[in-house]
N, C-alpha and C positions, 0 to 999 in steps of 0.2 A: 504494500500500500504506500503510496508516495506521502511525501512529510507536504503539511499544508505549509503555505507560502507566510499566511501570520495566521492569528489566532483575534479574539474579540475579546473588549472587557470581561464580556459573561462566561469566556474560558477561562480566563487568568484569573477571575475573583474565583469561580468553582473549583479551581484545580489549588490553587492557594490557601485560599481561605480567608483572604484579608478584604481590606476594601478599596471603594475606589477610589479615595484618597489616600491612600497608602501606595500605591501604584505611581499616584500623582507625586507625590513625593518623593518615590524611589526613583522617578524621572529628573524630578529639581535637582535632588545630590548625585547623579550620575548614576544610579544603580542600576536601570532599565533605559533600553535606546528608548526614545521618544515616538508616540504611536504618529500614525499619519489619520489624519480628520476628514472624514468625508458625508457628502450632505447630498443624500438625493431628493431634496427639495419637498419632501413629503414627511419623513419618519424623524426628522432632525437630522444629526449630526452623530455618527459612530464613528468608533477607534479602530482603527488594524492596529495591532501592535505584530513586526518583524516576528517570524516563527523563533527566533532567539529568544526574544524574552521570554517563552514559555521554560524553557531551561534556564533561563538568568533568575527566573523567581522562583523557582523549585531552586537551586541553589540557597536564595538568600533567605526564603522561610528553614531549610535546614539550619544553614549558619547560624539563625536568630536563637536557636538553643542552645550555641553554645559564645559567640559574640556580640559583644554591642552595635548599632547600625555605623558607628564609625571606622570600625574594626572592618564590617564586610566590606564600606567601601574599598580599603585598599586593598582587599582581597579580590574583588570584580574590577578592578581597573586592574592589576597583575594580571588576572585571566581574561579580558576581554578589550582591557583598553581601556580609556577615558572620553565617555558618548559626551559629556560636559566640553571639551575642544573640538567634537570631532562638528559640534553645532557651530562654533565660531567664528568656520571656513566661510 
């Protein structure tokens, strides 16, 4: 079965467990790339988030038992990079 190209809020909150401010935030400190916003003019405005964040946030809810959110950051920038410069281009 091929790997989906992203995933939607309502995978990454069900598969996590957190919410959608917590998502949002893990966006502001660089921990998940940033989703892309799309609006087809009827049902609002939905998130794709990159099929990576699905692994990037299964990563940082494991971490979260055993380090603080400042700690994972430098743990997800060692393994994925810094999405916080890679927006500044």
């Amino acid at each position: 079965m091929p790997r989906p190209k992203f995933v939607t809020n309502e995978e990454l909150i069900a598969v996590t467990g957190v919410s959608r401010q917590s998502l949002n935030l893990w966006v502001k400190r660089g921990l998940l790339p940033a989703p892309t916003r799309l609006s087809d003019g009827k049902t609002g405005v939905r998130s794709r988030w990159p099929a990576e964040a699905l692994e990037r946030a299964h990563f940082i809810v494991e971490a979260r038992k055993f380090y603080a959110l400042h700690e994972i950051e430098a743990l997800v920038r060692e393994r994925w990079g810094d999405d916080r410069e890679k927006g500044k281009k």
